[in-house]
C-alpha positions, -999 to 999 in steps of 0.1 A, spaced: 436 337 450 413 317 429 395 331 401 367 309 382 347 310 348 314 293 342 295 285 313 269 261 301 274 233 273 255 220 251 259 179 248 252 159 220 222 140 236 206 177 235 211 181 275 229 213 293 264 209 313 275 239 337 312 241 332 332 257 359 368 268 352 393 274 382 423 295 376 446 299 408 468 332 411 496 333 430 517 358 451 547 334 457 560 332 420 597 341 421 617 367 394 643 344 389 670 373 389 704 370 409 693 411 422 661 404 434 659 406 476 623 404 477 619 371 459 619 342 485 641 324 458 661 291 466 678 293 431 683 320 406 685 317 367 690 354 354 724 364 363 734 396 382 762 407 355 739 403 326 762 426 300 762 422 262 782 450 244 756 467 229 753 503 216 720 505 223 719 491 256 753 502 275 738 490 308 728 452 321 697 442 309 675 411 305 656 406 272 621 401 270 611 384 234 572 382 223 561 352 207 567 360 171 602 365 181 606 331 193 589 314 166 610 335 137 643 345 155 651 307 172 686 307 157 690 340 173 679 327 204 702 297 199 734 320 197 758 312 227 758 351 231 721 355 237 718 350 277 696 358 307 663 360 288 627 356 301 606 336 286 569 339 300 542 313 303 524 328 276 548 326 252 557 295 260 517 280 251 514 296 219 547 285 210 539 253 218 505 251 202 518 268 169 549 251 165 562 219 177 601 222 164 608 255 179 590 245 211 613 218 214 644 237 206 630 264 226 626 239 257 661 230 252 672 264 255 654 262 291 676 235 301 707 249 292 722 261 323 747 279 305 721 304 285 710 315 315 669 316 301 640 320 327 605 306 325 581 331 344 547 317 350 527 349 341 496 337 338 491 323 373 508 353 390 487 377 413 499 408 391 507 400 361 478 381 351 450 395 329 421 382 314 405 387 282 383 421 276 351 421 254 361 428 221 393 416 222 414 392 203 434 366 217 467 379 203 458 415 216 452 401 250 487 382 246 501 409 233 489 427 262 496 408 284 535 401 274 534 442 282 519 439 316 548 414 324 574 436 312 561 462 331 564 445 363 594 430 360 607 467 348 589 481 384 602 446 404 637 448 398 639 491 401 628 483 437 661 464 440 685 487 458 714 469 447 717 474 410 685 498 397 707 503 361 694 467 351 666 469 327 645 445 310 643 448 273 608 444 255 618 423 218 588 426 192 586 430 156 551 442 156 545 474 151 513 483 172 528 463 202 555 483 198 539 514 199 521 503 230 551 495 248 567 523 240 535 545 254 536 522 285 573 535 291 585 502 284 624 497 265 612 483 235 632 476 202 628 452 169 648 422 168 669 438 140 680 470 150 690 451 189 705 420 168 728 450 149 737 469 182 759 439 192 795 448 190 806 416 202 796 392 174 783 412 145 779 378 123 749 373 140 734 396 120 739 367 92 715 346 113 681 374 112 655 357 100 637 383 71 611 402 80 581 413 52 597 443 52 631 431 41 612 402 20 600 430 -2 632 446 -5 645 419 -23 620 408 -47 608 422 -82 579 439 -89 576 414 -111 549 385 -106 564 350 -109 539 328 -93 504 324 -87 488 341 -54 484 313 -27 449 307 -17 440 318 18 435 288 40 394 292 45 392 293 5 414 256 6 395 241 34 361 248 14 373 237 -19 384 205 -1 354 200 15 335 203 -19 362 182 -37 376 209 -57 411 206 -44 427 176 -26 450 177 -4 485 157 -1 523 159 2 543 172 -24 573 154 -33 598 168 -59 618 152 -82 656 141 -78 661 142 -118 640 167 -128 636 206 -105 606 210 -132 585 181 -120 570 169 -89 539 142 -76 516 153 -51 505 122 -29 468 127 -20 455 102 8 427 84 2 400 66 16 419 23 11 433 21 -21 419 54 -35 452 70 -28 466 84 -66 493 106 -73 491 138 -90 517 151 -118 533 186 -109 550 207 -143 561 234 -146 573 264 -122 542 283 -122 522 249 -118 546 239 -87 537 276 -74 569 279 -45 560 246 -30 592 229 -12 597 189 -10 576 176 15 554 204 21 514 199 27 499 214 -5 465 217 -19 463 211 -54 434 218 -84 436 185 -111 436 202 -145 413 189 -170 418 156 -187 427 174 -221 454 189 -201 470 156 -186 506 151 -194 533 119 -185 562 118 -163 586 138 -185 618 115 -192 642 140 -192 667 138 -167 669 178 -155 689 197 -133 687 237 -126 723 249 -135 722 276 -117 717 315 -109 690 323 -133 673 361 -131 643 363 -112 619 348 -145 609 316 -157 627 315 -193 606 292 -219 635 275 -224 630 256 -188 598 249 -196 600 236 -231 622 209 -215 593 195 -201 576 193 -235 592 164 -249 580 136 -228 561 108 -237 525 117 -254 504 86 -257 472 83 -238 481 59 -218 512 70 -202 493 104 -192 487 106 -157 464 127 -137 481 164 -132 475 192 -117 488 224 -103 494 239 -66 471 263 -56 478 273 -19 501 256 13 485 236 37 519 232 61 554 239 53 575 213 63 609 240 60 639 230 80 676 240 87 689 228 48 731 218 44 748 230 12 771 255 0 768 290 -11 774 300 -43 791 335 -42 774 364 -62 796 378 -92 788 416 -78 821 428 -57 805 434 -21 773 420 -29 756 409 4 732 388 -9 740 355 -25 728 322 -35 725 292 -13 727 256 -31 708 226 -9 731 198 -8 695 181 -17 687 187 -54 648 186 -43 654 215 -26 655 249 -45 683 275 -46 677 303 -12 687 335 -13 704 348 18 720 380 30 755 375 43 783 398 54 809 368 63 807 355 21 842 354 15 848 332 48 818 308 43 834 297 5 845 266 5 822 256 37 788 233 45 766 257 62 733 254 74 705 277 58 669 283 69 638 293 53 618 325 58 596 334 28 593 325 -5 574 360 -19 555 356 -53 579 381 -72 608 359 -63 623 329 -82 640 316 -53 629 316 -17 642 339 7 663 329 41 690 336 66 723 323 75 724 295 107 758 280 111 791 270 94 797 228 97 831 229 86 849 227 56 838 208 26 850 174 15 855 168 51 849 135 66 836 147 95 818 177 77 804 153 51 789 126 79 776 155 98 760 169 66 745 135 58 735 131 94 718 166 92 696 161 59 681 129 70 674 141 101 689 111 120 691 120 161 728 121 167 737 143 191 754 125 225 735 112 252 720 136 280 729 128 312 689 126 318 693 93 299 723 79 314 715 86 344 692 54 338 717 30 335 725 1 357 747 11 383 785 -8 373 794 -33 384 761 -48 370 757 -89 382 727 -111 376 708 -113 409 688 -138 425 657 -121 418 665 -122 386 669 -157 387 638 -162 403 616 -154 379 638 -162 344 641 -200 332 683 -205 337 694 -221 300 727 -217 307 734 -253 301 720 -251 262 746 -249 238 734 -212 222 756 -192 197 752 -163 177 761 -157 142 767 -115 127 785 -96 102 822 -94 111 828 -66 140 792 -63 153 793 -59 187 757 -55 193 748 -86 192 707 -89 195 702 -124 191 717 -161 197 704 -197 185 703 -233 197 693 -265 187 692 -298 204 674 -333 196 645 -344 222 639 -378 232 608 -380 210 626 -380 178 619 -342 173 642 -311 176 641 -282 199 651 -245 183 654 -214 205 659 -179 190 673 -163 221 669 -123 220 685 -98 243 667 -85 270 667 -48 262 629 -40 279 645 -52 312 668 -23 311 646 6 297 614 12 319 585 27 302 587 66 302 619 75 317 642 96 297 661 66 284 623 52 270 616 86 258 654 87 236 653 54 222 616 60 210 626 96 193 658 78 177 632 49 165 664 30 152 700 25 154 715 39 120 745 24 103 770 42 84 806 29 66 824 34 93 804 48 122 774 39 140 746 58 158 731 40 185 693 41 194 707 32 234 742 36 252 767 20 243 770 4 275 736 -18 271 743 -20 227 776 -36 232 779 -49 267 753 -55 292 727 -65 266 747 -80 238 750 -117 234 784 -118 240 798 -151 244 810 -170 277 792 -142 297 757 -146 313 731 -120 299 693 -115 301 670 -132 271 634 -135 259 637 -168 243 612 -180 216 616 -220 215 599 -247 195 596 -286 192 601 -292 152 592 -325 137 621 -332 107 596 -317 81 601 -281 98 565 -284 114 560 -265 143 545 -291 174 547 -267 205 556 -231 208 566 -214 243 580 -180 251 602 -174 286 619 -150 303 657 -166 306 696 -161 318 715 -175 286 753 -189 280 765 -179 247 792 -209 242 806 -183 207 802 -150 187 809 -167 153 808 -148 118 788 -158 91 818 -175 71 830 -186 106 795 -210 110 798 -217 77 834 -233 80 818 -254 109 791 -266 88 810 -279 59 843 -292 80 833 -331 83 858 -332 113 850 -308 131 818 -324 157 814 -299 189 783 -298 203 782 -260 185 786 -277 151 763 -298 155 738 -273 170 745 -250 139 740 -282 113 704 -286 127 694 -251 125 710 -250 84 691 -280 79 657 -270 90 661 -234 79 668 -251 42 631 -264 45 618 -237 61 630 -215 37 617 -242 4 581 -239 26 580 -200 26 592 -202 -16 561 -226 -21 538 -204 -4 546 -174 -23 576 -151 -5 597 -133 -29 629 -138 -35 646 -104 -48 679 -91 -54 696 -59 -41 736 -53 -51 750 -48 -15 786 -33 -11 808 -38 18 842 -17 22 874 -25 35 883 5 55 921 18 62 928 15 97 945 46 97 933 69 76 896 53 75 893 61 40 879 27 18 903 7 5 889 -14 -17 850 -21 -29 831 -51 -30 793 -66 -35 786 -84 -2 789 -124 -8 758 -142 11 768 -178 28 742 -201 40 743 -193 71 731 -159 61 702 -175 54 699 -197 83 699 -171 108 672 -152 89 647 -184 83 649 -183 124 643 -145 131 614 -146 109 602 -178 124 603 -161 159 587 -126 146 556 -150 128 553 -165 165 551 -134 181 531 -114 161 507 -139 164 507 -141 200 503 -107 210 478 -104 183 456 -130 200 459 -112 233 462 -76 224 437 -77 193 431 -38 194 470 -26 201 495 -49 192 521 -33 171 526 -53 134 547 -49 108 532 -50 71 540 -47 34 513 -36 14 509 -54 -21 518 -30 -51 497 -16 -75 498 -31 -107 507 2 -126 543 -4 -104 556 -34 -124 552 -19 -160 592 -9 -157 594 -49 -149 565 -64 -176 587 -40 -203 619 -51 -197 606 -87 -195 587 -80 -227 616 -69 -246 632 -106 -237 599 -119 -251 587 -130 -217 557 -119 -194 558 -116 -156 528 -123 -139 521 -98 -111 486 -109 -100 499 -123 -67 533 -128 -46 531 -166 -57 525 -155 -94 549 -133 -99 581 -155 -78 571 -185 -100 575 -160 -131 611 -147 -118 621 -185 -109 613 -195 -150 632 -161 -160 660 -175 -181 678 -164 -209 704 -187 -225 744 -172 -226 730 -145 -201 732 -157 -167 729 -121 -148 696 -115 -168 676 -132 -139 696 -113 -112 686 -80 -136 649 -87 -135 652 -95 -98 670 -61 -93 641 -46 -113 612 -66 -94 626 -50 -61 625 -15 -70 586 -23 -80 575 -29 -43 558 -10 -16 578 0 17 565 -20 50 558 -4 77 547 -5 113 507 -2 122 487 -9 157 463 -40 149 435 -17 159 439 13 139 443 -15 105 424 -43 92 448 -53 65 478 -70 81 495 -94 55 530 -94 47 535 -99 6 573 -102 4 567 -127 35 539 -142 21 527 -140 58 493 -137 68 507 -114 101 542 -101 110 560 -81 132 597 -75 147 613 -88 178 647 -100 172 666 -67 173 656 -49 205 691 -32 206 688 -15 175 653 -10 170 628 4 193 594 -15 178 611 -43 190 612 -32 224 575 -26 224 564 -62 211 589 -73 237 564 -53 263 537 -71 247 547 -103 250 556 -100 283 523 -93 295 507 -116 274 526 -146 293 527 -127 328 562 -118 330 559 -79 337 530 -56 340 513 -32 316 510 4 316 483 31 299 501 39 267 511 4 260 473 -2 252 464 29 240 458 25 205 459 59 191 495 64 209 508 30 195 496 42 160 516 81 170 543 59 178 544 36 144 544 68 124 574 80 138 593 42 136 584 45 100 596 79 92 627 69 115 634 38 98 630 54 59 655 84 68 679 59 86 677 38 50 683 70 31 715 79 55 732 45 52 726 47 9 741 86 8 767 71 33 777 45 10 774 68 -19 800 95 0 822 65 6 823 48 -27 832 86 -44 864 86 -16 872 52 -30 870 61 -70 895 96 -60 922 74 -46 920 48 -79 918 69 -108 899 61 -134 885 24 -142 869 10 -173 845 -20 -161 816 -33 -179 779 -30 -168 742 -32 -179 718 -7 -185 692 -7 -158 672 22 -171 662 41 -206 653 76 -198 646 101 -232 685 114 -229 704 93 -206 709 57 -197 712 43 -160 743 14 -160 743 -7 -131 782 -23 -121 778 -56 -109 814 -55 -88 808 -23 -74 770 -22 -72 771 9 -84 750 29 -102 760 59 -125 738 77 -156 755 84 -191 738 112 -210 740 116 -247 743 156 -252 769 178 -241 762 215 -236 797 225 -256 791 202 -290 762 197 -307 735 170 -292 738 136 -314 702 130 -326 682 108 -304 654 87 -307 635 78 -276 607 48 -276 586 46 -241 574 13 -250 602 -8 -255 620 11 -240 648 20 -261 668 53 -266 687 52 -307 719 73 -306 730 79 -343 715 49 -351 725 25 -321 701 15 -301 703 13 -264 676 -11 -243 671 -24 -210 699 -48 -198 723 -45 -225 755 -51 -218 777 -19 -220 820 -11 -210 819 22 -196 852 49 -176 844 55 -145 856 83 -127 852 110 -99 841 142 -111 851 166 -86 845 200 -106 816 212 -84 824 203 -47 789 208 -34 778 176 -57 807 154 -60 799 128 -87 808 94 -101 814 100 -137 808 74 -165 815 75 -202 810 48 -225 839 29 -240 817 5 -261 798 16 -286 815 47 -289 787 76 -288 804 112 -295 791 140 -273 785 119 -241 786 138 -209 775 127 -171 752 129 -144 756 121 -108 748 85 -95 719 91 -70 705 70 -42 672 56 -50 647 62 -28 637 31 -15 668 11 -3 677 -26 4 646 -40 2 662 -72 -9 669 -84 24 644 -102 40 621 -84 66 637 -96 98 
């Protein structure tokens, strides 16, 4: 049956189009239910025995949820309880179109044989499809027709003579549906009251979502906050300039402050200062928020107070909390354009890890949730199960935050285990930075080559065979997924040939298969203490693409002739079938290097590639890359117990630098090539110069050793860290370095066509991108598509030169690549506090990184650690402090404290709270009285020492 719509279009060149729409109906569109005899069904989905112990439904039934349901009750859904649901087509679209999360999780659901969930394609079925009457609102007509599809499933499955006491179950919590269903004849109940008639699991209860009802129950009539302005008022007072529009991003130090980041049109992009609750107005970290920028008399700075909310406060803002924002710095200068929240754009809510703190009320059901993520503010939830879920990580989501409400409303998801679990902990930190880490599908492996896996002779055919060079690689100790392999070899004419040899990862993983798909949506491979999440099987990461030496693997090798001044005569790229002759360690190629007697064709390969990557390396200096600094730690993990052992700052060997020199040699190369023949899609890798108004930590701290950095350019300011000297105070250049870091932009991925401004300024490279670690990244895998096709060695396909997709694609890498950065630092962070419990307490000297108006920040050089000492303790009287911006210096009864001074401090584990385990120091010299500690927290922007490889 075909049923058609058409209409006429106006185009832009002023002509008419006639549009004709075809909708097909269908009478062969099966139930899906084990009863059914009518159905001509091959398989079934809805099982025959479909019994949950209810007390309202004593008989089998199948639920029926509308779309609100699905988009507010998913962890409901989720439940292993929840079975033999339908799910119709029109759900289904307006899930999809309103929110992507659920409609992934939702999609999930659908593949999970074991839930037992049924998609029915109402809207191209003979009888249950409607269309839409004059009048009529698309969500009636949904509404309507989710009914109408009730209804004849109710009628389909009473013809069944086999079972007629199964029913179908309408679930809606809207009222007027409702009532329409129930007028209809339809079974019909709200989410809640069904959710409560469950006898068999009655902590699900835990895991409602609030409804407005409920949200009201639970608020004041009290008005905390400012209304939120409807979204038609935001878009026009963006259009008109009277609000902009950006992400807000709250503060780690201080739950009083947060920055809005509007977008802007090239370097108009500013940030706008958030105080104060009633100015933050229930925004949550990371939400899209429209803001109005307060008058310039009304401008405040950064407040320097470090700040933490302490805990369950009434529902009211006390003037205490905001008179702690009072104090900051008042010059002119240091004000910076502020502003205040006045509506949401798009919540950016998601499942939150912490613990909940237990109401003091015996029998209270509703308690206080605290985020393991200080950005995050406290939720209120309703829980039965308190007394069990003390002492556990659970997951919490968001449902409201009402005006009359101090804290936001939410529901219980799931318990992750017990706290100050290993396992709990990584899965925790795995959680809130939303790294992918869940095992492989058999969808993906299913791509795998088939074992035993052999080169072949087509293979052959079209690779160059270098088996005969002399390549090696050269990791970190233990890697086993070994991207890339060197060699080097002297040419007849005097000159030296250099191959960077990288694994063939884009011969395994074909464009778009499931495999493609995973390795895109994991973006990276992540690396924990301990553990490691791979972005592909383990099978390709550490065998079948590795560089494992004495086997034969697939390569795309980059090779030049170099003169002996490090000039580049020829470049060529090749498909290849490599040798590895070793797997060396860094210290392993360095022994090699500096042993005289050793003189293996190895050696003498790894020689030539130190000594060219020493010029190299003097070449990129002169041109202007930076050279930063970036304390590193490794641990030394019981093999046993897996618990750290002992705590060090990574030592760098030459070879270190040897092996980098070459990957960023090859990554130059390629960038370039693809660039030349993929102008408009080839995917780059930049880092954006800083704005000035970044180094003026750096010009202080350089200013208060009576020197000034220059910051005009990348070649300015590495010449002004190279003359950084102070006599008797050797670290003090390794400081600054430390300081210059923390200054610079993050680089990121971009599609040359979407971009016009592709240098690198840490590089000092004019283009860049990344190719040397297909394995564990997944832009590498891309540029290794590129390239391909640019020398003829495999075809192309549509989204490889769809420019709007690569850019889609880039954003995700980046977001990918950032939260992967954050993991590793909190993993470090969890792993150094396991390492201070077993040793007690150490006193070890340090320098102060940072002056804030009531705390110092002391960097350890042997543990690169990080820790802050504040001066005021909430028992004891504050000593009187004296805070200078400029300088800047904090006076404690009259000593002064300033940037890079050399300090002893205790350090400890403070394990009081367990949520927020902390690393406690204390000074030992000078003595201050009434000294208590905060928590050392990662920085947001992490390793950016190491080069850009």
């Amino acid at each position: 049956m075909l049923k058609s719509k058409t209409f006429v279009k106006k185009t832009r060149s002023g002509g008419i189009m006639k549009i004709v729409r075809e909708h097909y109906l269908r009478d062969d569109i099966w139930c899906g239910s084990e009863v059914c005899t009518e159905c001509k069904q091959e398989e079934t989905v809805l099982q025959k025995d479909a019994c949950i112990e209810s007390n309202l439904c004593s008989f089998p039934h199948y639920l029926l949820p509308d779309t609100n349901i699905v988009l507010s009750q998913i962890d409901i859904l989720e439940d292993p309880l929840i079975k033999n649901v339908i799910i119709l087509q029109t759900v289904l679209q307006e899930v999809r179109h309103r929110s992507a999360p659920i409609y992934k999780r939702l999609k999930d659901i659908l593949h999970d044989k074991e839930k037992h969930f049924y998609t029915f394609t109402n809207e191209h079925h003979r009888e249950t499809y409607i269309e839409r009457e004059q009048g009529e609102s698309a969500n009636d007509r949904n509404d309507r027709a989710i009914r109408i599809s009730t209804k004849w499933y109710s009628d389909h499955l009473n013809n069944t003579p086999t079972d007629k006491r199964l029913k179908v179950v309408l679930l809606t919590n809207d009222r007027g549906n409702k009532e329409k269903a129930e007028e209809s004849g339809l079974l019909t109940y709200r989410c809640e009251e069904y959710v409560k008639s469950l006898i068999a699991n009655p902590e699900l209860v835990d895991r409602l979502a609030l409804t407005n009802d409920d949200k009201n129950e639970i608020t004041s009539s009290k008005v905390l906050f400012p209304e939120h302005l409807p979204l038609s008022r935001i878009q026009s007072g963006i259009k008109s300039g009277t609000f902009q529009q950006g992400t807000f991003r709250a503060s780690r130090d201080n739950y009083l402050e947060a920055t809005v980041f509007v977008h802007g049109e090239g370097d108009d992009s500013t940030e706008v200062l958030i105080q104060g609750l009633q100015n933050l107005n229930r925004a949550v970290h990371q939400d899209l928020v429209a803001v109005e920028i307060l008058p310039l008399n009304q401008w405040v700075a950064p407040s320097s107070v470090v700040l933490q909310d302490e805990g369950p406060k009434e529902d009211d803002v006390t003037e205490e909390e905001e008179a702690e924002l009072k104090s900051g710095p008042s010059g002119a200068a240091s004000r910076k354009p502020t502003g205040r929240v006045v509506g949401i754009i798009k919540r950016n809510w998601r499942p939150f890890c912490g613990m909940l703190f237990l109401s003091q009320i015996k029998e209270a059901t509703r308690h206080l949730f605290t985020p393991a993520d200080r950005r995050i503010p406290r939720i209120r939830i309703e829980t039965r199960q308190a007394a069990t879920l003390a002492g556990q990580r659970i997951m919490v989501a968001v449902d409201g935050w009402p005006k009359h409400s101090r804290y936001p409303n939410g529901h219980f998801v799931r318990s992750l285990g017990s706290a100050g679990d290993k396992e709990t902990e990584t899965e925790v930190l795995l959680l809130e930075h939303d790294v992918p880490h869940q095992d492989f599908s058999q969808a993906v492996l299913s791509f795998l080559p088939k074992m035993p896996w052999n080169i072949t002779e087509e293979d052959m055919a079209v690779r160059e065979d270098l088996r005969n060079l002399t390549v090696c690689s050269v990791d970190p100790p233990g890697c086993t997924d070994i991207d890339d392999a060197l060699h080097c070899r002297d040419l007849p004419n005097g000159n030296q040939e250099v191959g960077v040899h990288i694994a063939d990862v884009s011969h395994f993983i074909r464009p778009g298969n499931a495999m493609d798909l995973e390795a895109a949506n994991r973006g990276t491979t992540v690396y924990l203490t301990g553990r490691r999440i791979d972005m592909v099987p383990e099978l390709l990461s550490s065998n079948l693409c590795s560089l494992r030496s004495s086997v034969e693997r697939l390569a795309f090798s980059c090779i030049w002739e170099i003169n002996d001044k490090a000039e580049i005569v020829k470049t060529r790229f090749t498909k290849s079938v490599i040798d590895s002759k070793a797997s060396l360690t860094y210290a392993e190629a360095q022994m090699r290097i500096d042993d005289a007697n050793m003189n293996d064709d190895t050696t003498k390969s790894l020689r030539g590639l130190n000594r060219l990557a020493k010029i190299l390396k003097k070449q990129r200096i002169e041109k202007g890359a930076l050279t930063l600094s970036s304390p590193e730690v490794r641990f030394h993990i019981d093999s046993e117990t897996h618990d750290p052992i002992d705590l060090q700052t990574k030592e760098l060997k030459e070879t270190n630098s040897m092996v980098e020199e070459f990957m960023l040699l090859a990554n130059i190369s390629v960038a370039q090539k693809i660039y030349d023949e993929f102008s408009e899609c080839a995917l780059l890798r930049k880092h954006p110069a800083p704005p000035p108004s970044n180094y003026d930590i750096l010009n202080k701290a350089a200013k208060s050793k009576g020197m000034v950095i220059h910051t005009d350019s990348a070649k300015a300011l590495a010449d002004s860290l190279d003359a950084a000297q102070v006599d008797g105070f050797p670290y003090f250049n390794t400081l600054l370095r430390i300081l210059a870091t923390r200054c610079m932009m993050q680089a990121v991925y971009f599609c040359s066509g979407m971009d016009s401004d592709f240098h690198h300024y840490g590089l000092a490279s004019p283009i860049y991108t990344h190719f040397t670690s297909p394995i564990r990244r997944y832009s590498d895998i891309i540029v290794h598509r590129l390239l391909a096709v640019a020398i003829g060695a495999d075809s192309t396909y549509p989204d490889l030169m769809d420019k709007h997709k690569q850019s889609a694609l880039c954003n995700n890498l980046n977001y990918r690549h950032k939260m992967a950065q954050y993991a590793q630092r909190a993993s470090v962070a969890y792993h150094t506090q396991l390492f201070f419990k077993s040793r007690g307490i150490l006193n070890e000297e340090g320098f102060i990184l940072f002056v804030r108006k009531n705390a110092i920040i002391v960097l350890i050089p042997k543990f690169g650690l990080e820790g802050t000492v504040f001066f005021e303790n909430k028992d004891k009287p504050s000593p009187k402090l004296i805070f200078n911006e400029e300088a800047p210096s904090l006076t404690v009864e009259g000593h002064s404290f300033n940037m890079f001074d050399k300090v002893k401090v205790t350090i400890s584990l403070d394990a009081s709270n367990v949520q927020h385990q902390k690393i406690r120091m204390s000074l030992v010299e000078p003595v201050i009285s009434g000294v208590s500690v905060a928590p050392s927290e990662p920085e947001p922007e992490v390793k950016r020492a190491r080069l850009d490889r």
